[in-house]
C-alpha positions as CSV (number, residue, x, y, z in Angstrom):
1,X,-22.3,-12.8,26.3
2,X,-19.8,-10.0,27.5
3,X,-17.0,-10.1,28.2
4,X,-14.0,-7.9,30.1
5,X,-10.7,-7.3,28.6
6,X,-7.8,-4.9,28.5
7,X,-6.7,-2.9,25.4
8,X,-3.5,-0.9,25.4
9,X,-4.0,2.3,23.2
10,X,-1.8,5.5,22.4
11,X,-2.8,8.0,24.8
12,X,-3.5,10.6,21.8
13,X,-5.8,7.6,19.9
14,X,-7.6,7.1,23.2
15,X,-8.3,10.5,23.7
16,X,-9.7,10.9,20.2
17,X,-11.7,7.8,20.3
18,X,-13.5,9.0,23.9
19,X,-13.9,12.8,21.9
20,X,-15.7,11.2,18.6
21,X,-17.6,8.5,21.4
22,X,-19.2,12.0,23.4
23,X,-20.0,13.5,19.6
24,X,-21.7,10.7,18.8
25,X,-23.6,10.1,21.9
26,X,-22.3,6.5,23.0
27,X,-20.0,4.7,24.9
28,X,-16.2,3.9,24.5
29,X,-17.2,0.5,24.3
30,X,-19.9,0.5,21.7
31,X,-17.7,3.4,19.6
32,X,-14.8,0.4,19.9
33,X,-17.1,-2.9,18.9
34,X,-18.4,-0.6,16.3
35,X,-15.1,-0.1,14.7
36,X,-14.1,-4.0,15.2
37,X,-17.4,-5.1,13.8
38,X,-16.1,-3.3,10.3
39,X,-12.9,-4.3,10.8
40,X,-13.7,-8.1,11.0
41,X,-16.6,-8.0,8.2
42,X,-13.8,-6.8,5.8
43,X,-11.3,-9.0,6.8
44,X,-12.5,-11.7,4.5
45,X,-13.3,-9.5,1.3
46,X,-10.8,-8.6,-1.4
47,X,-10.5,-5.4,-1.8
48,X,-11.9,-3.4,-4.6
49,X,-9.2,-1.6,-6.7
50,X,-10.0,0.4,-9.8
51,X,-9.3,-0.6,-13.0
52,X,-6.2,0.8,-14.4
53,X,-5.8,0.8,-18.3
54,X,-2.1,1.2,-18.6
55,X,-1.0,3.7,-21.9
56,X,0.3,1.4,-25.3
57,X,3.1,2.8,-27.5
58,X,2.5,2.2,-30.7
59,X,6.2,3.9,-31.7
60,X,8.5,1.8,-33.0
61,X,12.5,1.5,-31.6
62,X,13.9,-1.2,-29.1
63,X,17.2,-1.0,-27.0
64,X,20.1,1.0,-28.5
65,X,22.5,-1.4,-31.1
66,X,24.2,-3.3,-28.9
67,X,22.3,-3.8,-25.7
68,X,22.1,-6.8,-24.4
69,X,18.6,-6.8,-21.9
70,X,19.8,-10.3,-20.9
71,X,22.8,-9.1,-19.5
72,X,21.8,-7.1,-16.3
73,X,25.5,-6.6,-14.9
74,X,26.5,-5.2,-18.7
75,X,23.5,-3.2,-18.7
76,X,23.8,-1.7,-15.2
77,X,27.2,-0.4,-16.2
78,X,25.7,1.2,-19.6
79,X,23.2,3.1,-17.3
80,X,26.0,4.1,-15.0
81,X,28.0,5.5,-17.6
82,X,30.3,2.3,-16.5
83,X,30.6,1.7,-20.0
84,X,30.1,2.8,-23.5
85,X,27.5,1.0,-25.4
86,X,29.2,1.1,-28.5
87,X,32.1,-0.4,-27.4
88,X,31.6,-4.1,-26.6
């Protein structure tokens, strides 16, 4: 069963969608139940990222003596030059 409705598009997207439907030798209407078809068969599946393997240091170090990493106001001001990590 068909039915009517009305779709409100950007006069550029509408334009584009009517050129690609005249390259592709259909209607408007199938070119825009095409496109909603893939939308809604993807709606439900998760999308597919590639793996990323993040980089491991294997140097050794930590913060500078003194640094607190609990301490998010301290260590805000150490960043801004706020304050001197040495003197605490």
């Amino acid at each position: 069963m068909q039915l009517r409705t009305t779709v409100r598009l950007e006069e550029s997207l509408l334009e584009e969608a009517k050129a690609e439907a005249a390259r592709q030798q259909t209607t408007l209407t199938a070119l825009i139940e095409k496109g909603l078809h893939l939308v809604v068969k993807d709606a439900g599946k998760p999308h597919r990222r590639p793996k990323v393997t993040l980089p491991v240091s294997r140097q050794g170090g930590g913060t500078w003596p003194g640094i607190d990493i609990n301490n998010s106001a301290e260590l805000l001001d150490i960043m801004e030059g706020r304050l001197d990590p040495g003197r605490r």
